[in-house]
N, C-alpha and C positions, 0 to 999 in steps of 0.2 A: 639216381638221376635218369637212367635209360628207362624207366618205369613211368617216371614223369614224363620224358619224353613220346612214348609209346601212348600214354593215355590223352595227352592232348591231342595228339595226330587222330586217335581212336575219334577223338568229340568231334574233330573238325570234318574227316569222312562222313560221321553221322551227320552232321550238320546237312552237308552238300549233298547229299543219299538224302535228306529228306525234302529239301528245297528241289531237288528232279523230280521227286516223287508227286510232290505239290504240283507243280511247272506239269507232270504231265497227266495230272487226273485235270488239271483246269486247261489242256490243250485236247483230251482225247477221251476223259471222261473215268470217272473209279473204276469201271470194271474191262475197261482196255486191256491187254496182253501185255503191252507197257508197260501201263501203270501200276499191276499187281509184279510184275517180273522188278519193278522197281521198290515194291512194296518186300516182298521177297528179300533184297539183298539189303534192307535197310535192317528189318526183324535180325539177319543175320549179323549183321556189325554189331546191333545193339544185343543183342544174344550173349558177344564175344565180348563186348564192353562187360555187361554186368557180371559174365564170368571171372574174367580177371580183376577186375578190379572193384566190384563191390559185396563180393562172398556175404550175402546174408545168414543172417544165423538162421532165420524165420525168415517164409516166401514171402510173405507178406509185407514184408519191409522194401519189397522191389514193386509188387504188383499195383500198391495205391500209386506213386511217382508215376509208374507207366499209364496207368489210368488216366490218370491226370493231363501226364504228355499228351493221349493221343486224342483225348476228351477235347482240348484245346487246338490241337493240330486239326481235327477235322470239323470243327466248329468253323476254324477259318477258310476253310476250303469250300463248304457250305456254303456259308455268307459272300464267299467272292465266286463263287458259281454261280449263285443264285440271282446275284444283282447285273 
C-alpha cells in the first residue's frame, strides 16, 4: 500500500516538474538557466520513477514510452511558442 502510495505522489511531482518546466521555456525561452535547471530536476524524478517502479528487463521497453512523452511534450511547446 506505501508503494502505491509512493508512486502516485512520484506521477504527481512529475506531473507539476513538467507543467514548470513548460510554464518556463514558454516564459524565458528552452535554453534559459531556468528552464534547463527545471529540465534537470524533472530527468531526475522521472530517473527515480522508472527505477523503482518499472525495472525493465530490456531498455528498451522504457526508451520508446519516453520517446514518445517527450516527442509530444515538445511538439506542444513548439506550437504554443510559436503562435
Amino acid at each position: 500500500m506505501k508503494r502505491e502510495k509512493y508512486r502516485k505522489n512520484m506521477e504527481i511531482k512529475i506531473k507539476k516538474k513538467r507543467e514548470e518546466m513548460i510554464e518556463c521555456a514558454r516564459n524565458f525561452g528552452f535554453t534559459a538557466e531556468e528552464t534547463l535547471r527545471q529540465s534537470r530536476e524533472l530527468d531526475e524524478l522521472m530517473n527515480e520513477y522508472i527505477r523503482l517502479f518499472l525495472r525493465p528487463r530490456k531498455k528498451i521497453n522504457i526508451l520508446i514510452p519516453i520517446f514518445f512523452l517527450f516527442k509530444s511534450l515538445f511538439s506542444r511547446i513548439l506550437i504554443t511558442h510559436h503562435t
